[in-house]
C-alpha positions as CSV (number, residue, x, y, z in Angstrom):
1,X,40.4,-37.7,6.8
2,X,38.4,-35.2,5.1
3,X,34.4,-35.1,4.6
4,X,32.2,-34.3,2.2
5,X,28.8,-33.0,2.7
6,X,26.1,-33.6,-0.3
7,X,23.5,-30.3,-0.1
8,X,20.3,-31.0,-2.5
9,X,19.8,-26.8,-2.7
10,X,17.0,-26.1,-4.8
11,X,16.6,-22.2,-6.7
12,X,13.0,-20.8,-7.1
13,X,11.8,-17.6,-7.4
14,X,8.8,-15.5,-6.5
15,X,6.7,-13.5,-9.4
16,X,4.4,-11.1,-8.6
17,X,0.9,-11.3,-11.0
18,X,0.9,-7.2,-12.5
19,X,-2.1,-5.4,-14.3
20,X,-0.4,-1.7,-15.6
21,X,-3.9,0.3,-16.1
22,X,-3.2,4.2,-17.9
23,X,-5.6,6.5,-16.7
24,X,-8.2,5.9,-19.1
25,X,-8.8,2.7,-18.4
26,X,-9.8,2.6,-14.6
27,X,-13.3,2.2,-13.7
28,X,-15.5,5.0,-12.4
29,X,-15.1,3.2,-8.9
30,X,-10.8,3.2,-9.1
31,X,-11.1,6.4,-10.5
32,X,-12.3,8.2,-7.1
33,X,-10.7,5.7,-5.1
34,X,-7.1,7.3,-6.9
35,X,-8.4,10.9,-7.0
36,X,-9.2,10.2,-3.2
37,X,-5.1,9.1,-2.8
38,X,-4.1,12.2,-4.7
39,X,-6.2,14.6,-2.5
40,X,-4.5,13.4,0.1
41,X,-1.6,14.3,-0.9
42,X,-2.3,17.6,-0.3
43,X,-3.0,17.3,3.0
44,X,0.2,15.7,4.0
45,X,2.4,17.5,6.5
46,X,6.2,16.8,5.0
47,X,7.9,19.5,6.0
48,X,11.4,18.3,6.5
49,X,11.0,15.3,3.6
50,X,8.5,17.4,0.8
51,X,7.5,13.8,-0.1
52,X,3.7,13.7,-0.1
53,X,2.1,10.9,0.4
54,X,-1.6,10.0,0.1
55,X,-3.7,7.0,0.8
56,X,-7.5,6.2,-0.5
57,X,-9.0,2.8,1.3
58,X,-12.2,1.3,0.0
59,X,-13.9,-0.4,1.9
60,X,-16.4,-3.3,1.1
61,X,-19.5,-1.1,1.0
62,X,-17.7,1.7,-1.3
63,X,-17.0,4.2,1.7
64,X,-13.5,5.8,0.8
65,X,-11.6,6.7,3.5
66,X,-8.2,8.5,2.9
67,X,-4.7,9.3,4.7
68,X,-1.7,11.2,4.2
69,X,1.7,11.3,5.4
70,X,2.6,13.3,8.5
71,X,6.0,13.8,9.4
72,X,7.3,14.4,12.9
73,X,11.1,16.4,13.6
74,X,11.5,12.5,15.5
75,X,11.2,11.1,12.5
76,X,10.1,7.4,14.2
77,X,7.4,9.2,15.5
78,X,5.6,10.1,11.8
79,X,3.2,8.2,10.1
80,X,2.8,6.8,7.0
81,X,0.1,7.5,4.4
82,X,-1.1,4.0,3.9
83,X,-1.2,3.6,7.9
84,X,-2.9,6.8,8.5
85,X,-6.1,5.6,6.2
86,X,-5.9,1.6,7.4
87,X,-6.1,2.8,11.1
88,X,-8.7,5.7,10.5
89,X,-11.0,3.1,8.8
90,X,-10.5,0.6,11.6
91,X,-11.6,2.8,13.7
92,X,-14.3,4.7,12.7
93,X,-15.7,1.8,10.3
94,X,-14.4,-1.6,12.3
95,X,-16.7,-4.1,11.0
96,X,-16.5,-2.7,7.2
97,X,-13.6,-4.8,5.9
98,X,-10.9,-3.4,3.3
99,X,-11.4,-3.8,-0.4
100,X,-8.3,-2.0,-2.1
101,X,-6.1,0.7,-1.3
102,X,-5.0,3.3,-3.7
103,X,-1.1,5.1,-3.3
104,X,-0.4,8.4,-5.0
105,X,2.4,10.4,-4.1
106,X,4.0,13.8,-4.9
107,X,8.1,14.4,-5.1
108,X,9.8,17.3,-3.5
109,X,8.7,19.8,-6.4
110,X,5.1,18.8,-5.7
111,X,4.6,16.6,-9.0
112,X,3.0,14.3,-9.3
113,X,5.6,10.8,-9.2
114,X,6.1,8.9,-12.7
115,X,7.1,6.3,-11.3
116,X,4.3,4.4,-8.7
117,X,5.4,4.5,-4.5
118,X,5.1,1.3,-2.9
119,X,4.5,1.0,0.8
120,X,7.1,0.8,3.1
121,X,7.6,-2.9,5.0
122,X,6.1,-1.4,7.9
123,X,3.0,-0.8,6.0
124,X,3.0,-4.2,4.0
125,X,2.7,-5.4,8.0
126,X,-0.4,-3.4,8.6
127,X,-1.8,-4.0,5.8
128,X,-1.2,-7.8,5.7
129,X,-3.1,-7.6,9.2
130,X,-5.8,-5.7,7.4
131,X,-6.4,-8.5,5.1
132,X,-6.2,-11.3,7.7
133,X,-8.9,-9.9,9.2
134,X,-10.8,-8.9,6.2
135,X,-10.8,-12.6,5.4
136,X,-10.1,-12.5,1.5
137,X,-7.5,-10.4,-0.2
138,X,-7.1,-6.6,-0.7
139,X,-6.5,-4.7,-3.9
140,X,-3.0,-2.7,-3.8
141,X,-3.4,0.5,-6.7
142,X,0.4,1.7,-7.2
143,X,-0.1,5.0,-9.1
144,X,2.2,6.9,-11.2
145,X,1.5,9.5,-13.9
146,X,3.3,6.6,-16.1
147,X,0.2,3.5,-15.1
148,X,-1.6,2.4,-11.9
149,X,-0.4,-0.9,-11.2
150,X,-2.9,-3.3,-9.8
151,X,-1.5,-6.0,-7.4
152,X,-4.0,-8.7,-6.4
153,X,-3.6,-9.3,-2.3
154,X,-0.9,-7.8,0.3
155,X,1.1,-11.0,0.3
156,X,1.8,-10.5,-3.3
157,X,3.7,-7.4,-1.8
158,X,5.0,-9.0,1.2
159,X,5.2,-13.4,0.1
160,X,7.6,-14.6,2.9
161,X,5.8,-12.6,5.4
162,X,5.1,-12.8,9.2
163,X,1.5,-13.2,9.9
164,X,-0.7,-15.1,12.5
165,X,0.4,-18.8,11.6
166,X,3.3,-18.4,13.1
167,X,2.2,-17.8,16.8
C-alpha cells in the first residue's frame, strides 16, 4: 500500500530596504566618512589580487577610523578591509560604538569600481558582532562611481544570520 504525505510548504522572500545616493547628494558627514574609505584604498597591500579595498567606520562620536585590505602569499592569512577598520576601532576606541561603515574599492587597473563591493560573509559576521554590541543598528555605505547605496543595519546584509540567540 502506498502513502501519501501532505507538506503545507510556504514561499517568502527577503527584500532588502535600498537608498542609491550619487555623489552630490551625501551629507558633509558621509562625505568624509567615503573619502576616508577611498584613502584607504590606497594604502591597501594587494599585491597578488590588485583589488583594493578600503574601509571608513564612524563611530558614535564622529571619530573615523579606516582600514584597507592586506593580502598575505597564504592567502587565509590576509585581511579584509571592513575587518581591518572594525578591529582597529575596537581596539583603540572600545567603548565608542559603530555608527556606519563606508566600502570603496579600486579594480586591478586602480579605478575606482562602478559597481559598489559588498563585504564578504566573513565580514557580514564581524560586523553583525559589531552591531550586537553597539546595541542599535549600523549604517552599511556600498560605494561605486555609479551611487552609494545606503543599507539600514548588518542584518539587512546578512537576515538568516548566526548571532548570539542561538547559544
Amino acid at each position: 500500500m502506498r502513502q501519501f504525505y501532505l507538506f503545507r510548504m510556504k514561499k517568502t522572500a527577503i527584500h532588502i530596504p535600498l537608498l542609491i545616493k550619487q555623489e552630490d547628494e551625501l551629507t558633509t558627514q558621509e562625505l568624509r566618512l567615503l573619502n576616508e574609505a577611498r584613502l584607504a584604498t590606497y594604502r591597501s597591500y594587494a599585491p597578488y589580487s590588485h583589488f583594493s579595498v578600503g574601509a571608513a567606520v564612524e563611530l558614535a562620536d564622529g571619530t573615523i577610523v579606516s582600514g584597507s585590505n592586506q593580502e598575505n602569499a597564504a592567502y587565509p592569512s590576509g585581511l579584509c578591509a571592513e575587518r581591518t577598520a572594525v578591529f582597529y576601532a575596537n581596539s583603540r576606541y572600545p567603548d565608542v560604538p559603530i555608527r556606519r561603515i563606508c566600502i570603496a574599492a579600486r579594480n586591478t587597473e586602480g579605478k575606482p569600481l562602478k559597481r559598489f563591493i559588498a563585504p564578504c560573509g566573513a565580514c557580514r559576521q564581524v560586523l553583525l558582532e559589531a552591531e550586537q554590541r553597539a546595541g542599535h543598528p549600523i549604517e552599511v555605505l556600498l560605494h561605486g562611481t555609479e551611487g552609494t547605496y545606503f543599507i539600514r543595519s548588518i542584518k539587512d546584509l546578512l537576515p538568516l544570520c548566526f548571532d548570539d540567540t542561538f547559544l
